[in-house]
N, C-alpha and C positions, 0 to 999 in steps of 0.2 A: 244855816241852822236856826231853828226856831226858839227864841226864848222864852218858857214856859214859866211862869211864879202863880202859885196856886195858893187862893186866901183860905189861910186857916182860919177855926171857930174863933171867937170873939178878938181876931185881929184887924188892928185898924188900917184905912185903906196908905193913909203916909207908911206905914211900916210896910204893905205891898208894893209903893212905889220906891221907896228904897231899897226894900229888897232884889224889884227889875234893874235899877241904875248900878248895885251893886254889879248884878250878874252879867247887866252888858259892859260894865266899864272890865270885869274879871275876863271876857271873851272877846276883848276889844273891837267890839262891833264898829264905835263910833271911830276908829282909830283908822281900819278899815275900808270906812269907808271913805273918809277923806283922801287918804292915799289913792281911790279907783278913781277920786270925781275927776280928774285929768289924767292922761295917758302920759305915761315915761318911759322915755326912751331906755332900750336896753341896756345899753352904755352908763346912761345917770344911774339905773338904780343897781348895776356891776359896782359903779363906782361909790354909791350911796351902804350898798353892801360891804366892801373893803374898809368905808370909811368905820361904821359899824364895829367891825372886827378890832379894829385899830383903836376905838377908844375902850373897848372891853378887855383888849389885852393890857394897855397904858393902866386900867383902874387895874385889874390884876396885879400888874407889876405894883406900884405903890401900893395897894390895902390890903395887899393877898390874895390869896383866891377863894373869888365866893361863887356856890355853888347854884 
């Protein structure tokens, strides 16, 4: 998907650039990408996923449940 940030009238070009790093860090582009630069085995990311699961239900349990 294509990140689009369109400069408004007398806005300055830092406040465009933050605004892009906002929108790629909110669509986790760079997150993304790191994860594809090497290939994982099925297995690792089933098990990367369980793991996943496992501390989201553990925070659950102690802080409640957040939405």
């Amino acid at each position: 998907m294509a990140i689009i940030v369109r400069k408004k009238p007398g806005e300055s070009d830092e406040r465009l650039i933050g605004a892009f790093k906002k929108k790629t860090l909110y669509e986790k582009v760079v997150e993304r990408a790191k994860e594809r630069a090497f290939y994982t085995k099925p297995s690792r990311a089933k098990y990367m996923k369980l793991r996943k699961a496992q501390r989201r239900r553990e925070y659950e349990r102690t802080n409640g449940k957040v939405s």
